[in-house]
N, C-alpha and C positions, 0 to 999 in steps of 0.2 A: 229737530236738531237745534234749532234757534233757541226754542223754549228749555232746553236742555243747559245749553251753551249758559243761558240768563239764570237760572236758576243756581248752577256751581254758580258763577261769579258772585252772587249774593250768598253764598254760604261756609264765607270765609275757607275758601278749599286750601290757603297755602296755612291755615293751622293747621289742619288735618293732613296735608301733605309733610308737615314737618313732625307732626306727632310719628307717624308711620315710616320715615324716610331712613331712621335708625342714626343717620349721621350728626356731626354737632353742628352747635348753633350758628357756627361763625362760617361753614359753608351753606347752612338754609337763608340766614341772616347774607351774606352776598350772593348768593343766588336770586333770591325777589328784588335783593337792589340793584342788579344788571336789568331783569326783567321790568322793573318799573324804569329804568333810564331809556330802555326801549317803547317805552310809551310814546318818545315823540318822532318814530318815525312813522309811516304809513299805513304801516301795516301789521304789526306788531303793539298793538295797544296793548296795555299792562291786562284788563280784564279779562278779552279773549285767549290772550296768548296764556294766562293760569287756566283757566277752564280748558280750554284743547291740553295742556300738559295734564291734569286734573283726569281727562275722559279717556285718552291715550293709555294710561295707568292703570285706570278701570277696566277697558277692555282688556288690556292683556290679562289682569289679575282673572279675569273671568275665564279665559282661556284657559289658563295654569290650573287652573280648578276643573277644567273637563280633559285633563290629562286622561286618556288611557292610561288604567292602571296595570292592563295583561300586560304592556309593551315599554309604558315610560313608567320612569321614576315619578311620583306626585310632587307639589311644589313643596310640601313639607321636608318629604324626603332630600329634598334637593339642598332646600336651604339648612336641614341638620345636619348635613355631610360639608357642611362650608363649599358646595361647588355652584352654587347659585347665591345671591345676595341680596335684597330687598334695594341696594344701592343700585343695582345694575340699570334694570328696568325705570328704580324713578330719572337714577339720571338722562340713561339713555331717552326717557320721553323728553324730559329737559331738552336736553342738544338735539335732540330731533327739530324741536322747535324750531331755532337757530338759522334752520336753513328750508323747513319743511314752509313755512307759515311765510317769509319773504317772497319765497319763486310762489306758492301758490294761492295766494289770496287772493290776488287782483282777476287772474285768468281764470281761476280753477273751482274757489270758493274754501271757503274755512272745511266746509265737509272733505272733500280731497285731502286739504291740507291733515284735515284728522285722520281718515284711512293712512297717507302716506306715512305720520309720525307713530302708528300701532305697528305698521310694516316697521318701519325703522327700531323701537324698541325690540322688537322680536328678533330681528337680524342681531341688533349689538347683544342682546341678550344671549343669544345661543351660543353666536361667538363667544363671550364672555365663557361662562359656565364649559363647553368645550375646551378650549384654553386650559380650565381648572381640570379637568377630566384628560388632560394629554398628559397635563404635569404630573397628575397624585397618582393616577390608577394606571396610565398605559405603557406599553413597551412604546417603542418608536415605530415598527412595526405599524403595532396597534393605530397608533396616532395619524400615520400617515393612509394608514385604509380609511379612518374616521374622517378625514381632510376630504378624501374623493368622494365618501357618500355626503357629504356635506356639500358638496358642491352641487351632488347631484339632487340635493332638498332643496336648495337655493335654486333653482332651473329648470324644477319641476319632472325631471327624469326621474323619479325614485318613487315606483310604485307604491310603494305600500312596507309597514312596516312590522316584521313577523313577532309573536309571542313570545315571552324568555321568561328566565327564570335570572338570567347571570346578569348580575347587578352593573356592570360596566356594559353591555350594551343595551341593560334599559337607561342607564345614565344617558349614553349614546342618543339614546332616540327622544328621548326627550328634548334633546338640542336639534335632532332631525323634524321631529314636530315644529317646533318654533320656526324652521326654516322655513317649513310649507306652508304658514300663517303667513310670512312673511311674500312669498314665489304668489301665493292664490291671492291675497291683497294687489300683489305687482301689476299680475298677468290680467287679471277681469277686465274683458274689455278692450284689449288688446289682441290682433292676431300677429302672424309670422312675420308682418312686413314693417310691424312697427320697428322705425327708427331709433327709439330710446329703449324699447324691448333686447332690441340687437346690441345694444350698447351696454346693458345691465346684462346680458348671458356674457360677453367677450370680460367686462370687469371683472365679474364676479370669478371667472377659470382663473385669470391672472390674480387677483387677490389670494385664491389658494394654493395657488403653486406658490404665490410668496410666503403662504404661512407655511410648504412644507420646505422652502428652502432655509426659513430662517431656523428651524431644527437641527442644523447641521451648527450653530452656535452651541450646541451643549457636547460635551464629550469630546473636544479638538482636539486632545495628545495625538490621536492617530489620524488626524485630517488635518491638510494643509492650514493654515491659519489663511482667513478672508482676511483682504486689504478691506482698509475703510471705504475705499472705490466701491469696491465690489460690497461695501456692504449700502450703499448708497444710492446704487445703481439697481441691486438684485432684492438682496433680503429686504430692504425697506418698500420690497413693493405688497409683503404682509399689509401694508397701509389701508383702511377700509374708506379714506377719504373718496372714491371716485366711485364706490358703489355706494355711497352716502345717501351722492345727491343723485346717483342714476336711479334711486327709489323714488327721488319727488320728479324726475323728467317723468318718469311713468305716466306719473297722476296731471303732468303740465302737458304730454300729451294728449291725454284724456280729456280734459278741461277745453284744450284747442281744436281737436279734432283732426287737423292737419296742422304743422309746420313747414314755416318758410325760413328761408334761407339765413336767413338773420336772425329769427328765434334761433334754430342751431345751430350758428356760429357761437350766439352770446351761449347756450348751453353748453358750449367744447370751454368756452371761458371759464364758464362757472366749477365743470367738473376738475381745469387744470390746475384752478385756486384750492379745490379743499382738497385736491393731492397734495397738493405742495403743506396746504394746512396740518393735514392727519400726518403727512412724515415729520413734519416738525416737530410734531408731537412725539414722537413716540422714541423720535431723542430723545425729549424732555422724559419719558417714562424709562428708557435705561440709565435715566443719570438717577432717577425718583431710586428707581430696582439697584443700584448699581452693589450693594452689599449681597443682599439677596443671590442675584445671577453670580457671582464671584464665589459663592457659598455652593450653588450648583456647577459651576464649573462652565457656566455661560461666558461666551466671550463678545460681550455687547460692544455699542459703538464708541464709549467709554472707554476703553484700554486699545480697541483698535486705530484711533486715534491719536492716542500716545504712542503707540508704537510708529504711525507713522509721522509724526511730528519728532519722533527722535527723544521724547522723553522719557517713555523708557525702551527694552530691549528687551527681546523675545526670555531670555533668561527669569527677567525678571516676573512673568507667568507663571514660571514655577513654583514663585513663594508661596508661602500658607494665602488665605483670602485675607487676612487682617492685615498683614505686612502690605500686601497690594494693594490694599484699600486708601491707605496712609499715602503708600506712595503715591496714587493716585491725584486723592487732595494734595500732596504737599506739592507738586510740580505744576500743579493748575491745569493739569485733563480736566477735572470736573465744569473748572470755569472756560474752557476750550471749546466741550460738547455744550455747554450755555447756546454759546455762540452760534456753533452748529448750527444747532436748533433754530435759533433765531435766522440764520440766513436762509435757511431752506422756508421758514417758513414762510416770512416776510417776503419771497418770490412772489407768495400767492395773493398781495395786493393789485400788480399792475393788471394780470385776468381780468380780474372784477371791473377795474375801470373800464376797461375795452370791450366788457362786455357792457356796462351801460351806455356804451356810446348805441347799441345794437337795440336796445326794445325797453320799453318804459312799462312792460307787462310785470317787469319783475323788479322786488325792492331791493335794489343792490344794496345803499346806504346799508341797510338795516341788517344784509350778509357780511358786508365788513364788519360794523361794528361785532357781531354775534361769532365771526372770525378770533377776534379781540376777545370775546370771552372765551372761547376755547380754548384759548393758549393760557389764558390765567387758568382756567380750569386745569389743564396740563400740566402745568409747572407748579402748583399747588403745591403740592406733597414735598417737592425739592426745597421751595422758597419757606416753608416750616419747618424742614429740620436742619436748614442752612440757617436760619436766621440772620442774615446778613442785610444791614441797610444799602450796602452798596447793592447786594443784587435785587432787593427791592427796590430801590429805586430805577434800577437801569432797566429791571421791567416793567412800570410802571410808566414810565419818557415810553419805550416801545405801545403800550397801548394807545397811551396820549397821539404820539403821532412816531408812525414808525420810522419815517425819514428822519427823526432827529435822533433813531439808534445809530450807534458806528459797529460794525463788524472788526475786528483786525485782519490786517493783509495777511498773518499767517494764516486763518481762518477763509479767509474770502477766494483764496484758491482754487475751495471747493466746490465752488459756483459751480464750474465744468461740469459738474458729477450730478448738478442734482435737476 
């Protein structure tokens, strides 16, 4: 492993990971400059931390290449049909890092830390390409059967999976495959009594019933319209932040053999921080979508928002998507769900302190910081086609130091909800 580890890092892997990554320059080019500013915490050195993202990569790509072919779709197949993306997987080994290489270095060792971050791509991956496979090929129906065998890949209840010929449930199982690379990573080594075991089976039920409650956002004319409450409280628990990091306790128990009381306290910290983190985000990704979903007839947190802030009124749903879109920006929902965003996410600092106060086994520093790049990563896609200095800079003060963002009190209301 060592000699592996040394060998990438001497073979300039982030040309190579950028030659491959398909994305532009100026997300490869800030992606190794987060990753080298992470060189001065503990445990996150710029060398090791490319080569685990570099090996992370490579396994899976090796994976995707001993697809069964009677049962899944191969990775070509996947990626000519636009439902898998070469983006998914590198990023995902990326932000695997983040959190994978902090909690497990010191206790566990860089090898964990790598099994944990190939688990973690495989999981964001299946999800992803699923996702893409609810959208383009299925009924709702369809989708919602796909959600509960999904669960049951992620948990290891799903035997086995039958030969086809019909192209949507080999698409299917090739996301069911990825699941059980992911579950057979989790589980090795682990029995029934494991602690962080029991905690990755309970997230993971919850993360999909929020993927299939959030489904009832498409096609509202004939269902109640959600409060933002409720979309705050229920749908935003699609959030994958708390099965994140319940893939690296796996490997932190492994490492430890037993936890104490104090280990698993700081780990309830750690899991409540990158909940709060991944729903933050994923405001930031309906405001990123907010055309798109309006086009499908999505009713994100974006308009429900406005509706309840009073600026606009259920009528106004009815207009074409172009008219709503306008009206959207012209009233400042868009800069509203900003905020949002920002206050649900920015909850998820004071966890982390409290849990440093709890074990010195784990490099919190280096999970805020890696917290901080997530949200840029998040907001990304918003903050380019807003172009706007003011909201550049206002996120920018937030990464610098969060306490010097201001929420507005019309916004901060929401606290309650999240």
């Amino acid at each position: 492993m060592k000699t592996y580890l040394n060998s990438v890092a001497l073979s300039k892997p982030y040309q190579r990971i950028s030659a491959e990554e398909g994305t532009n320059a100026l997300y490869k080019l800030t992606s190794l400059t987060f990753l080298m500013y992470m060189n001065r915490f503990r445990t996150t050195k710029f060398p090791k931390s490319l080569a685990l993202i570099k090996f992370a990569i490579e396994r899976f790509k090796q994976q995707l290449a001993e697809l069964d072919t009677d049962t899944c779709l191969t990775q070509e197949e996947l990626c000519f049909s636009r439902l898998m993306k070469k983006k998914h997987y590198y990023y995902g080994a990326y932000l695997s890092a983040l959190t994978s290489i902090p909690i497990l270095s010191i206790s566990a060792g860089d090898h964990q830390a790598l099994l944990s971050m190939a688990a973690k791509t495989a999981a964001i991956t299946s999800i992803k390409v699923l996702d893409n496979i609810n959208d383009k090929l299925s009924t709702k129906e369809e989708a919602v059967s796909s959600q509960w065998r999904h669960l049951e890949a992620f948990t290891g209840r799903l035997a086995h999976l039958d030969p086809t010929e019909e192209y949507l449930k080999k698409a299917e199982n090739s996301c069911m495959s990825m699941a059980q690379w992911t579950y057979n990573l989790v589980s090795r080594g682990l029995d029934s009594k494991s602690e962080t075991l029991k905690i990755y089976m309970k997230d993971f039920k919850d993360y999909i019933e929020g993927q299939i409650r959030s489904m009832d956002e498409k096609a509202h004319g004939s269902k109640p319209i959600p409060t933002i409450q409720d979309y705050i409280q229920k749908i935003n628990e699609k959030s994958v932040g708390k099965i994140w990091v319940d893939i690296d306790f796996c490997f932190f128990e492994k490492g430890r053999d037993t936890l104490n009381q104090d280990e698993l306290r700081s780990l309830q910290y750690i899991r409540r921080a990158a909940d709060y983190f991944f729903k933050g985000c994923n405001i930031y990704d309906d405001i990123a979508d907010l055309e798109e979903d309006l086009k499908l007839g999505i009713l994100s947190s974006v308009p429900l928002l406005a509706l309840d802030t009073g600026k606009i009124d259920e009528h106004d749903l009815e207009r074409d998507e172009v008219d709503l879109l306008n009206i959207l920006r012209r009233c400042g929902a868009v800069d509203d769900a900003v905020h949002l965003g920002d206050l649900i996410f920015l909850q998820g600092i004071r966890p982390l302190k409290d849990a440093r106060l709890l074990t010195d086994k784990i490099d919190i520093d280096a999970i805020i910081f890696g917290s901080k790049v997530l949200r840029m990563f998040a907001i990304r896609k918003w903050l380019l086609k807003e172009r706007s200095f003011n909201s550049l800079s206002n996120t920018l003060v937030s990464v610098a130091d969060p306490t010097l963002y201001r929420i507005p009190e019309t916004i901060l209301q929401y606290v309650v909800y999240t």
